[in-house]
C-alpha positions as CSV (number, residue, x, y, z in Angstrom):
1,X,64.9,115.0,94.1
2,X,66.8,113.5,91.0
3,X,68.1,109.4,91.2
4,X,71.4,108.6,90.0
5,X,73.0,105.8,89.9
6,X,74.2,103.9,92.9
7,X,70.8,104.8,94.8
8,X,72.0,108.4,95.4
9,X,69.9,111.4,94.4
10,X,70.4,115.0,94.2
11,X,68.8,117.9,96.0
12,X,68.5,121.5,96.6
13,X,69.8,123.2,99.9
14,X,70.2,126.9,100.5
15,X,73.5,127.5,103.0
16,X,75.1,130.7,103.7
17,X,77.7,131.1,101.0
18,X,80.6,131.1,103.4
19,X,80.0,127.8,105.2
20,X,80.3,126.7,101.4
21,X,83.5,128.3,100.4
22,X,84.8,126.7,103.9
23,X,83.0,122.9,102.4
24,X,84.7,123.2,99.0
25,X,88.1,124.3,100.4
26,X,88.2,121.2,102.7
27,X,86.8,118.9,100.3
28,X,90.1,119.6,97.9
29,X,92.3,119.6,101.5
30,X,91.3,116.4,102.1
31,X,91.9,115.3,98.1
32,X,87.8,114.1,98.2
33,X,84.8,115.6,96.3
34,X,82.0,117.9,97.7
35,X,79.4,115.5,97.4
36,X,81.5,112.8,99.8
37,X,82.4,115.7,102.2
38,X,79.2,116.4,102.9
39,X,77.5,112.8,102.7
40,X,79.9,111.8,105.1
41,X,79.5,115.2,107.6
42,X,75.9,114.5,107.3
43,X,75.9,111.0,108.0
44,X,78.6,111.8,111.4
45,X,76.1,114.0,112.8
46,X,72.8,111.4,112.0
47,X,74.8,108.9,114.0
48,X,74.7,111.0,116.8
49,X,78.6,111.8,117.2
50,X,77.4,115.5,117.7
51,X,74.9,117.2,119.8
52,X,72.2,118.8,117.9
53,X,73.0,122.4,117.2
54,X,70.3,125.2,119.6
55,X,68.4,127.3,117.3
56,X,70.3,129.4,114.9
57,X,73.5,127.9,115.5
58,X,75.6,126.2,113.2
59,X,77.1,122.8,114.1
């Protein structure tokens, strides 16, 4: 993992290329950046505002 500033730092996942196309494309829909997309779809489903997915499904 790499620090940056504002005690955020920066790692490597592997996700099926489609589920990113569909991130990117709602990241500009929503006027926000990637990174905040998917902090804050991340952070949702930590909470517990979703059921955890079964195995090999995708939330």
């Amino acid at each position: 993992m790499v620090a940056t500033s504002g005690n955020k730092v920066q790692f490597n996942v592997y996700l099926p290329a489609e589920l990113v196309r569909e991130l990117k494309h709602r990241a500009i829909d929503e006027g926000v950046s990637l990174s905040s997309l998917v902090e804050h779809v991340m952070s949702t489903y930590l909470s517990g505002a979703e059921a955890a997915p079964t195995e090999g499904e995708r939330p």
